[in-house]
C-alpha positions in Angstrom: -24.6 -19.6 -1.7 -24.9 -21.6 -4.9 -26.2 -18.7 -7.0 -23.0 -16.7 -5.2 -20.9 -19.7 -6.1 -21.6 -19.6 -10.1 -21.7 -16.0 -10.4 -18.4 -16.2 -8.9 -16.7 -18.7 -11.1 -18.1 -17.0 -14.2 -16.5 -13.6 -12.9 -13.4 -15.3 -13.0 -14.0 -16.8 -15.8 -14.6 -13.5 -17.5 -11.5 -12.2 -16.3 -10.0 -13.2 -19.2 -11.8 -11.1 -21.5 -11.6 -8.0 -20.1 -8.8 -5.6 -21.3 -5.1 -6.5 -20.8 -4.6 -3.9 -18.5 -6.8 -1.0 -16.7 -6.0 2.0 -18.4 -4.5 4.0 -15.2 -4.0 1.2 -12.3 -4.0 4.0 -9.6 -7.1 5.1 -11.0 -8.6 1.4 -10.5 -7.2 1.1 -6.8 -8.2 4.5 -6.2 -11.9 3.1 -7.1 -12.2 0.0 -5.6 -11.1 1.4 -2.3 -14.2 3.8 -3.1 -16.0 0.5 -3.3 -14.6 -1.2 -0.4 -15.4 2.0 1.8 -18.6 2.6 0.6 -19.8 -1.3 1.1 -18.7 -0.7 4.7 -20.1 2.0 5.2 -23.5 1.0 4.1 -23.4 -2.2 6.0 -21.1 -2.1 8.9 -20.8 1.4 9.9 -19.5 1.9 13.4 -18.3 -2.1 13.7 -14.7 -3.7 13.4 -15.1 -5.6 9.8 -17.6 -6.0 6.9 -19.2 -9.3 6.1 -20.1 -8.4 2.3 -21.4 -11.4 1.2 -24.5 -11.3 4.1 -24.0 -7.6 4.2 -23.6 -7.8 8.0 -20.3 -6.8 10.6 -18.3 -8.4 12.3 -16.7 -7.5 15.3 -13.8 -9.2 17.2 -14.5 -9.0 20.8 -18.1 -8.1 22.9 -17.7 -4.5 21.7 -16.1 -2.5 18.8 -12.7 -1.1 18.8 -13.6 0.4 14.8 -10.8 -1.5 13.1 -11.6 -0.8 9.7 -12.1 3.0 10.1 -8.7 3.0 12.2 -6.9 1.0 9.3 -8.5 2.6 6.4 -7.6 5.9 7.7 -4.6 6.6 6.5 -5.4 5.3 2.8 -8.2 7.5 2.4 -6.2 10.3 3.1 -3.4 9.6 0.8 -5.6 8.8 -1.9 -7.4 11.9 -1.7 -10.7 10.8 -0.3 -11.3 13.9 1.5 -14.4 13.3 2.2 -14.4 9.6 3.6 -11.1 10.8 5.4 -13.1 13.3 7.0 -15.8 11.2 8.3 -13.9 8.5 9.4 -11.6 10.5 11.5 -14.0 12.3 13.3 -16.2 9.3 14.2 -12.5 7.8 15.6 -12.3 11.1 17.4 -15.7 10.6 18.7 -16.5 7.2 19.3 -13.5 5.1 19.6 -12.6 4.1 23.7 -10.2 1.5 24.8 -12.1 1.9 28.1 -14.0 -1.8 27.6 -13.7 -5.3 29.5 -12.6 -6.9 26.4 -9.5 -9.3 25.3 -7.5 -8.6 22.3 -4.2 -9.8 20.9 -1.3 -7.5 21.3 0.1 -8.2 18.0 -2.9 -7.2 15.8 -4.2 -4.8 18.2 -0.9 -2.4 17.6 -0.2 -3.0 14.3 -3.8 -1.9 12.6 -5.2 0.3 15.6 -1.9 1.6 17.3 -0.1 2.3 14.1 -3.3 3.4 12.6 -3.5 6.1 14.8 -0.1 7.2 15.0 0.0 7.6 10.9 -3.0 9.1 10.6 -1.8 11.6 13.2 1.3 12.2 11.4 -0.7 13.0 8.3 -3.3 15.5 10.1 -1.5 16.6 13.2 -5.0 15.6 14.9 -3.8 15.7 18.5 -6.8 13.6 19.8 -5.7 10.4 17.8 -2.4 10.8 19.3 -4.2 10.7 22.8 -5.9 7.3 22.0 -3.0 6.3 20.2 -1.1 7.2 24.1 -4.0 5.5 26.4 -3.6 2.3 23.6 -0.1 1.7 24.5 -0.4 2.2 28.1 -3.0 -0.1 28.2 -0.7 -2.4 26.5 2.0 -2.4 28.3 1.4 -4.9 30.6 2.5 -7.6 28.3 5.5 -7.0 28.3 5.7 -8.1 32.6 6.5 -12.0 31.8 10.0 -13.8 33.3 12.1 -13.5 29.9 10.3 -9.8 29.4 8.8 -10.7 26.0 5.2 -10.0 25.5 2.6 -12.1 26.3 0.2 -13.1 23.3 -3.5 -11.4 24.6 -4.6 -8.8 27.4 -7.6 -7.1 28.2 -7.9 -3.9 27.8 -9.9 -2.2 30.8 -8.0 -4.8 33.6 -4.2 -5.3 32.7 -5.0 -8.9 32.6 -2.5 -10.8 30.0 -2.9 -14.6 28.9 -1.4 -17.4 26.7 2.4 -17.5 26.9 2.7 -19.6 23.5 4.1 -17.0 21.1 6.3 -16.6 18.1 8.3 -14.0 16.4 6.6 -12.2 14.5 4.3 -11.5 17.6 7.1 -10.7 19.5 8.9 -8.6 17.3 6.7 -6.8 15.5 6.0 -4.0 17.9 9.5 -1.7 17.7 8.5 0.4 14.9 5.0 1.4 16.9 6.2 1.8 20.2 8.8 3.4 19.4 6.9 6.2 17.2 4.4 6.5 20.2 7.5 6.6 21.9 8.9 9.5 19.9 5.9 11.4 19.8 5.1 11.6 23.3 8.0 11.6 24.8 8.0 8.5 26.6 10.4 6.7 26.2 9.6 3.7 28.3 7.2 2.5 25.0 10.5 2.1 23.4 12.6 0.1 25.7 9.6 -2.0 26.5 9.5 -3.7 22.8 13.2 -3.2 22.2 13.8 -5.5 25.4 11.4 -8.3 24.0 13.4 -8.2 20.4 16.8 -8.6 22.0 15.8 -11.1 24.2 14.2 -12.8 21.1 17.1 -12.5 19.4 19.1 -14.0 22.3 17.8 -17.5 21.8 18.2 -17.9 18.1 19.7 -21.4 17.2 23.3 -22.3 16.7 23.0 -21.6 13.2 21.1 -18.3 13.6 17.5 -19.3 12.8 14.3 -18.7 14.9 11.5 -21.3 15.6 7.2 -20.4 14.9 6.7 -21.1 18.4 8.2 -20.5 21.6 6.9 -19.9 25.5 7.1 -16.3 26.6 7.7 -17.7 30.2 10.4 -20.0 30.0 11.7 -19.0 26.2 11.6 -22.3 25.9 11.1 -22.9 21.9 7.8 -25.6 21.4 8.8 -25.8 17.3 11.6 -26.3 16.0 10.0 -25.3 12.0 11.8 -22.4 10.9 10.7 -20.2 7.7 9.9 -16.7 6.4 6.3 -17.1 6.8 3.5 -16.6 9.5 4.8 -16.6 13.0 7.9 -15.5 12.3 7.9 -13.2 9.0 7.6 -9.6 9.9 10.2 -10.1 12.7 12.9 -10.3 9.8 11.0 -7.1 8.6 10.9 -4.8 12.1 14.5 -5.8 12.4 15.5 -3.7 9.1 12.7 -1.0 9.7 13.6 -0.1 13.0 17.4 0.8 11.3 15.5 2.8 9.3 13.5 4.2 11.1 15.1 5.2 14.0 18.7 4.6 13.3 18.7 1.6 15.4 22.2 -0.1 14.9 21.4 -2.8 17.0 18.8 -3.9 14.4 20.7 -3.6 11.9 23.5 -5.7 13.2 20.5 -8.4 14.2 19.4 -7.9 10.8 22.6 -8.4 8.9 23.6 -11.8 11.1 19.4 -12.9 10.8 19.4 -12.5 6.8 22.3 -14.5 6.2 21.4 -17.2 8.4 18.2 -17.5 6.5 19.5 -16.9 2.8 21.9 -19.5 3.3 19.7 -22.3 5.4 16.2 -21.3 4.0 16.2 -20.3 0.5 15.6 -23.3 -1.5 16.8 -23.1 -5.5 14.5 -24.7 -7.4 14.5 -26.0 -11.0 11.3 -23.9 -11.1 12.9 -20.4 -9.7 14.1 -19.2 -5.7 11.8 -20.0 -3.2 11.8 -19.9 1.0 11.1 -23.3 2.5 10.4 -24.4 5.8 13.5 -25.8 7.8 14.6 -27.2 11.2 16.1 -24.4 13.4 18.8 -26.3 14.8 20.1 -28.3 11.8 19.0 -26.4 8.6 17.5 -29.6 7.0 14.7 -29.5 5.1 11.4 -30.1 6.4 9.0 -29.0 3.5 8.7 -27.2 0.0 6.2 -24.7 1.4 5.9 -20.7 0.6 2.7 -19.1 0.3 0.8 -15.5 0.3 2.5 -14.0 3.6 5.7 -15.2 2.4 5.5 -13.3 -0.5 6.6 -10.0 1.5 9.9 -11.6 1.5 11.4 -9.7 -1.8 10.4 -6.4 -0.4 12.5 -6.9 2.6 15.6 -8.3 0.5 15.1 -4.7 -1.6 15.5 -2.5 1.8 18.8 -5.1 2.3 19.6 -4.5 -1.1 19.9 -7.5 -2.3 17.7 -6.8 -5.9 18.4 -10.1 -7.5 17.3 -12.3 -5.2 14.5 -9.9 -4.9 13.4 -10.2 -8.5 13.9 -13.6 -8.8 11.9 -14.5 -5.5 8.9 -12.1 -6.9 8.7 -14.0 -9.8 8.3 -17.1 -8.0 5.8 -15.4 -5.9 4.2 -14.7 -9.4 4.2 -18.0 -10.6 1.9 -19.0 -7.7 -0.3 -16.5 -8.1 -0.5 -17.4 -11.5 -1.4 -21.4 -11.0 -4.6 -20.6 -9.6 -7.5 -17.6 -9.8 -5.0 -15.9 -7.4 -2.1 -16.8 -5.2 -2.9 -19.6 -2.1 -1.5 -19.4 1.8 0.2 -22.2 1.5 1.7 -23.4 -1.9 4.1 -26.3 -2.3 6.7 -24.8 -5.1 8.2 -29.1 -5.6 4.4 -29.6 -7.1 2.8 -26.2 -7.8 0.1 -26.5 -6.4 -1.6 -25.0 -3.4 -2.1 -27.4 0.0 -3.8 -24.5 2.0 -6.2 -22.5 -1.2 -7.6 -20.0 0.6 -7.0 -16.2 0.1 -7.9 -13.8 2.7 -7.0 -10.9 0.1 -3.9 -10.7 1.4 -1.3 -7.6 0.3 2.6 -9.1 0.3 2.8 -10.0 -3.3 1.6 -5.8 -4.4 3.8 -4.9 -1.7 7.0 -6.8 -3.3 6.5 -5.8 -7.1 5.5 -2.0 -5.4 9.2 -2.2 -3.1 10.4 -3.6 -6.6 9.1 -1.1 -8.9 10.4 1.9 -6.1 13.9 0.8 -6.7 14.3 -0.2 -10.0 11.8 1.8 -12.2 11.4 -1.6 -14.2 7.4 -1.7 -15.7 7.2 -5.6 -15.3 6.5 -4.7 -12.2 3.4 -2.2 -12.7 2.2 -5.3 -15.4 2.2 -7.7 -12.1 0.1 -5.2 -10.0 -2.7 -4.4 -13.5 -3.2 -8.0 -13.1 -3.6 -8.0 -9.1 -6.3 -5.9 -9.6 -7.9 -7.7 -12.7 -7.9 -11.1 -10.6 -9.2 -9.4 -7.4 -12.1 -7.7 -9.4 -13.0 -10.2 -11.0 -13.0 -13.4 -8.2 -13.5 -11.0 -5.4 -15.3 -7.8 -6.2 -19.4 -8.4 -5.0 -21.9 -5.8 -4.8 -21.3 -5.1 -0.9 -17.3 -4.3 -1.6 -15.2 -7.4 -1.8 -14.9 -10.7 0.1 -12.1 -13.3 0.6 -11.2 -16.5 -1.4 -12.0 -19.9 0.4 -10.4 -21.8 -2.6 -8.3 -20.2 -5.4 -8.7 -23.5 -6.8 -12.7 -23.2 -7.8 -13.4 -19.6 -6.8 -15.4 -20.4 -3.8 -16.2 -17.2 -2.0 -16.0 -17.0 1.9 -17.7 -13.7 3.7 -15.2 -11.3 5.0 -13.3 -8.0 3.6 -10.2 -8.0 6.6 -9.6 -4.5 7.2 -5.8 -4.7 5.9 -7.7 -5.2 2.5 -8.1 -1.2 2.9 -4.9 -1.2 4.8 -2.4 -2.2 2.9 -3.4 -4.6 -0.3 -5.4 -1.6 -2.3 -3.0 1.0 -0.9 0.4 -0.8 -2.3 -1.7 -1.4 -6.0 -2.5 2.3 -6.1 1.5 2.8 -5.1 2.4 0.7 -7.9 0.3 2.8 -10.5 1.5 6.0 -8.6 5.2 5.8 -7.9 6.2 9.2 -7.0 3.0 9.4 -4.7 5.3 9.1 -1.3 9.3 9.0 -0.5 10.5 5.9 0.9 13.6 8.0 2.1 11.3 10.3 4.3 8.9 7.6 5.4 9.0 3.8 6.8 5.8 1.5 6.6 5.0 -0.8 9.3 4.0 -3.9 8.5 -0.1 -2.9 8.2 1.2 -0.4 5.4 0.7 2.6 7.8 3.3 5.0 7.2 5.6 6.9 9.6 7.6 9.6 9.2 11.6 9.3 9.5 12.7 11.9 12.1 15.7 14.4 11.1 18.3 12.7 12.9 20.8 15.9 12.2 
């Protein structure tokens, strides 16, 4: 680990003498998800995720549910990797079963697999996708049968059985914009009332002031934290709020949307003398609990662009930059009153491409293609190994850990290839869910 330890810090190191920019920043996404792929491949074929460091897999339950070919799949194909496209959708079509005695959690279950399948349907019509994509979501549904009909956090797969009631937000409402395309698709249209249900009745118990706690029981919607922020636990709930508007014409959202936005613009956002930033704040009174943002947070201009709020958007991406900037990349957690990270690790995490990419789709400004050439020279350089690339434990002295998370493929080298290929895809004809899969806006003549 040592020997891995000083290569890395001298690959960072030497960063900074490598060319200002890649000469076609596509062209570099478009290879290092070749790399990425190919290190999988070689090392972890037929598993859930790559370990590159010890060149091993790691799975997340007793038995593999292919989570990396699932999420990768619809990258591949948009990119033009015929080939690995190819592959990889017929050992899905092949291999994958939902048929096994194993737990999972809802929440990442149907936003990589269950919105991995449904894209990658979309974009080859392959009807059998859409039949694992169907038995997924059955299989899920279950969690939706506690008292206040919000879904619980885990269930296994093969029995029904659901667990933990302690849930949040964004694990509650993150699940409209793939039930209801499974919904949609198959003509069922229970999928869709199921996780619209859960988001109103979210929505229901927001505070006085219109903010949302990071933890609350699914059985009593009782809230158990009062912390109230953009980040993890709650963030893509703000998100699914505007994308199910926009994706299915959902007035209701948009309504919960409008009233949710404000609430947090006015309690949350935090005007700094270093810049806009998104703290963390007490649901019931608005005061201020801490000067914390960090890597997930940094999806939070993308979602002001759909709102159309652009110069908060800019101005909150630039603060996003900043932290990415104070270190060998950006940190989780990142206190903007001292600039400097308190949690330094980076799981190659995709929010801050997906903000300058949102950016870059709406105002054709190049500062924003600049931000995303430098993504990809930091990332090559502190987290590019022979085996594909592998996750920050410390963006303070470079320390490697040993995993490449399949949203790596999923969304982070997909929105940096988006960024150096802007007219690749239409964001009027399509909607991403939060995993970067995209789905297809239905005529609504």
């Amino acid at each position: 680990m040592r020997t891995a330890l000083i290569a890395l810090a001298f690959g960072c190191t030497a960063a900074r003498s490598v060319p200002a920019e890649p000469v076609d920043l596509a062209a570099a996404a478009r290879e290092a998800v070749q790399h990425a792929w190919n290190g999988y491949h070689r090392y972890a074929w037929g598993h859930d995720e790559l370990k590159p460091l010890t060149r091993t897999a790691r799975d997340w339950a007793a038995e593999p549910l292919l989570i990396t070919p699932v999420d990768a799949l619809d990258t591949l194909i948009l990119l033009g990797l015929a080939p690995e496209a190819e592959e990889a959708r017929a050992y899905i079509d092949a291999h994958l079963s939902f048929d096994k005695d194993v737990e999972v959690k809802n929440f990442e279950i149907v936003i990589r697999v269950l919105g991995g399948l449904l894209s990658a349907h979309e974009l080859t019509g392959d009807p059998r996708l859409l039949a694992l994509a169907d038995d997924l979501g059955r299989r899920l549904l279950p969690v939706f049968d506690s008292p206040t009909r919000m879904p619980y956090v885990k269930i296994n797969l093969r029995t029904g059985k659901t667990s933990n009631a302690k849930s949040n937000p964004a694990e509650i409402g993150t699940l409209l914009l793939e039930f209801g395309t499974l919904a949609r698709l198959t003509g069922n249209d229970l999928y869709y009332r199921k996780a619209k249900t859960a988001l109103v009745e979210l929505f229901s118990r927001r505070s006085k002031i219109g903010l949302f706690g990071d933890e609350i029981d699914v059985e009593t919607g009782a809230w158990l934290s009062r912390e109230s922020h953009i980040g993890g636990g709650i963030d893509s709930f703000y998100e699914y709020l505007i994308k199910a508007w926009l994706l299915f014409g959902d007035e209701d959202c948009k309504r919960m949307f409008d009233e949710t936005i404000a609430a947090v613009n006015h309690w949350v956002a935090d005007e700094s003398h270093d810049g806009l930033w998104y703290g963390v704040v007490d649901m019931e009174t608005g005061r201020r609990i801490r000067t914390e943002y960090g890597a997930l947070e940094a999806f939070f201009p993308a979602v002001l662009v759909l709102a159309g709020d652009l110069d908060r958007a800019r101005r909150l991406e630039e603060s996003s930059f900043r932290m990415w900037t104070s270190g060998r990349t950006e940190a989780d957690v990142f206190d903007y009153s001292t600039m400097r990270p308190t949690h330094p690790t980076w799981p190659l995490r995709p929010e801050i491409a997906e903000s300058a990419f949102y950016l870059a789709a709406a105002t054709r400004e190049p500062r924003w293609n600049a931000m995303g050439h430098r993504f990809m020279r930091d990332i090559d350089a502190c987290c590019r190994i022979e085996a594909g690339y592998t996750v920050l434990d410390d963006v303070k002295t470079g320390e490697q850990g040993d995993l490449m998370p399949s949203f790596f493929l999923a969304e982070t080298l997909k929105y940096l290839w988006l960024l150096g290929a802007p007219d690749a895809i239409d964001l009027h004809k399509l909607v991403f869910n939060t995993e970067a899969h995209p789905f297809i806006i239905p005529s609504r003549r």
